[in-house]
C-alpha positions as CSV (number, residue, x, y, z in Angstrom):
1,X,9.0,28.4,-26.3
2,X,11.5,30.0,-23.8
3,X,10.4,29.0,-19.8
4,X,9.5,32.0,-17.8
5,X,11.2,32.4,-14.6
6,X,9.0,33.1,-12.0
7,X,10.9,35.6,-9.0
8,X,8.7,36.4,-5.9
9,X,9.6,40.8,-5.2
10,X,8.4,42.1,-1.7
11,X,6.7,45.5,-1.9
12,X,6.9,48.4,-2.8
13,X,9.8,47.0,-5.4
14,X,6.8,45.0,-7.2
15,X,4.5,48.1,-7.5
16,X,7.8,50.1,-8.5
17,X,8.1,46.9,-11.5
18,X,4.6,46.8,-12.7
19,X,4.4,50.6,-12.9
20,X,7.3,50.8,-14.8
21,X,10.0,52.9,-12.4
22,X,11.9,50.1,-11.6
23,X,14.2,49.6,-14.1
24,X,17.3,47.3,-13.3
25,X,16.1,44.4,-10.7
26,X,19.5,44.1,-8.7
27,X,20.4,40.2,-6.8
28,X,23.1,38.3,-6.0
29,X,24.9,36.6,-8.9
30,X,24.2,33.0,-7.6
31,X,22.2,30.3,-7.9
32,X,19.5,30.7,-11.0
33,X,20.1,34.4,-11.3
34,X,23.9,33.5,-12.7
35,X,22.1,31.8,-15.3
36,X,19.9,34.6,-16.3
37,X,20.0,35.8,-20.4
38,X,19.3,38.7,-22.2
39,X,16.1,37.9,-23.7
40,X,14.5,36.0,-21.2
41,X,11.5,36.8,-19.4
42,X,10.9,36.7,-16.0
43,X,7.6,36.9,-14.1
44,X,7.5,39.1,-11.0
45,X,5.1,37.9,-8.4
46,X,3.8,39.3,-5.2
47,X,0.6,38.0,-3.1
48,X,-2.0,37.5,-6.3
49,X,-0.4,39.9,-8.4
50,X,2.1,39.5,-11.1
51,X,3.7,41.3,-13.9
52,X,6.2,40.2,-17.3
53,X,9.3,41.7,-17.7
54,X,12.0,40.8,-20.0
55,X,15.8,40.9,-19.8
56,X,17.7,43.6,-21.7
57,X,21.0,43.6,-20.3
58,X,22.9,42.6,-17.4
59,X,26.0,43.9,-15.8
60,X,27.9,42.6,-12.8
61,X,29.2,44.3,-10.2
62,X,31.3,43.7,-7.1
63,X,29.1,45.3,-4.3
64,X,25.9,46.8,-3.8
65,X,27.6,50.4,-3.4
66,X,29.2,50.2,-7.0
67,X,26.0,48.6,-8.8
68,X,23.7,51.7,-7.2
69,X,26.6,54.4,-7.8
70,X,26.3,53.6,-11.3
71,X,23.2,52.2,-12.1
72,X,21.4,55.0,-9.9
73,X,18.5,55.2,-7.7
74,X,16.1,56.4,-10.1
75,X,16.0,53.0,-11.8
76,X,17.1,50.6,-9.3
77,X,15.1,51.7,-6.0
78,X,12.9,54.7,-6.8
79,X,11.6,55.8,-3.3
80,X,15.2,55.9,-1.8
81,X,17.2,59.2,-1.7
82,X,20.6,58.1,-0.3
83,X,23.8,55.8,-1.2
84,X,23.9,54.6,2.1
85,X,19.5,53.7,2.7
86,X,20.1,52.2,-0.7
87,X,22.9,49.6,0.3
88,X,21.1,49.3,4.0
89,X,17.8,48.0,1.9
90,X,19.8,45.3,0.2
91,X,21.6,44.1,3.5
92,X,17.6,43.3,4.7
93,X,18.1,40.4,2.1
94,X,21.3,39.6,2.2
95,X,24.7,39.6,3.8
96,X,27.8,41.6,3.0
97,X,29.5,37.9,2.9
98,X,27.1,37.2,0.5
99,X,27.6,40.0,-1.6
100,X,31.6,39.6,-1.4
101,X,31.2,35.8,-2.4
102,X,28.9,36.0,-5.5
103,X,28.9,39.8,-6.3
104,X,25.8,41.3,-7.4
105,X,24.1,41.4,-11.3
106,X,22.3,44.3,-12.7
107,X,19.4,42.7,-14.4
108,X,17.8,45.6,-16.8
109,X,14.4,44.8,-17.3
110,X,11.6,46.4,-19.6
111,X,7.8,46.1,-19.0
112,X,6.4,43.4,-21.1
113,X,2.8,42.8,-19.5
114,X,1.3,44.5,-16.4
């Protein structure tokens, strides 16, 4: 049997997951998330809630700007209306010398268990 990844998501990006809106989960191509594979299953987990997702693609990008240009807000961060509040939510987690370092992944996910 495959390990699940576990991945802690703040709100309201876990609610967005486990409702299904959230489509494509976007983070930093480093670390464990470089090692990510279609197929795989990741659990989501906020507070005492969690959810099961599992990987259908991913795509890598070069910056937060092209991965939401393309990828769109609908499925990557629901509740935001602009290009710009989009890339400013990802700077809360990390730096733009992050994000020129490792790049960013696309990781398209589909609702497995709520």
């Amino acid at each position: 049997m495959t390990d699940v990844k576990t991945i802690n998501v703040s709100e309201p990006w876990f609610s967005f997951i486990k409702k299904g809106r959230k489509k494509i989960e976007g983070r930093l191509n480093k670390g464990s998330f470089a090692n990510l594979k279609v197929g795989e299953k990741i659990k989501f987990v906020n507070k005492d809630e969690s959810c099961l997702v599992k990987i259908i693609n991913i795509v890598k990008y070069d910056t937060f700007k092209d991965y939401l240009m393309l990828e769109g807000l609908k499925r990557t961060l629901p509740n935001v209306k602009t290009l710009d509040e989009g890339v400013n939510v990802y700077y809360q987690y990390y730096t733009k010398e992050q994000e020129k370092e490792f790049g960013i992944l696309a990781i398209y996910i589909k609702l497995i268990d709520k």
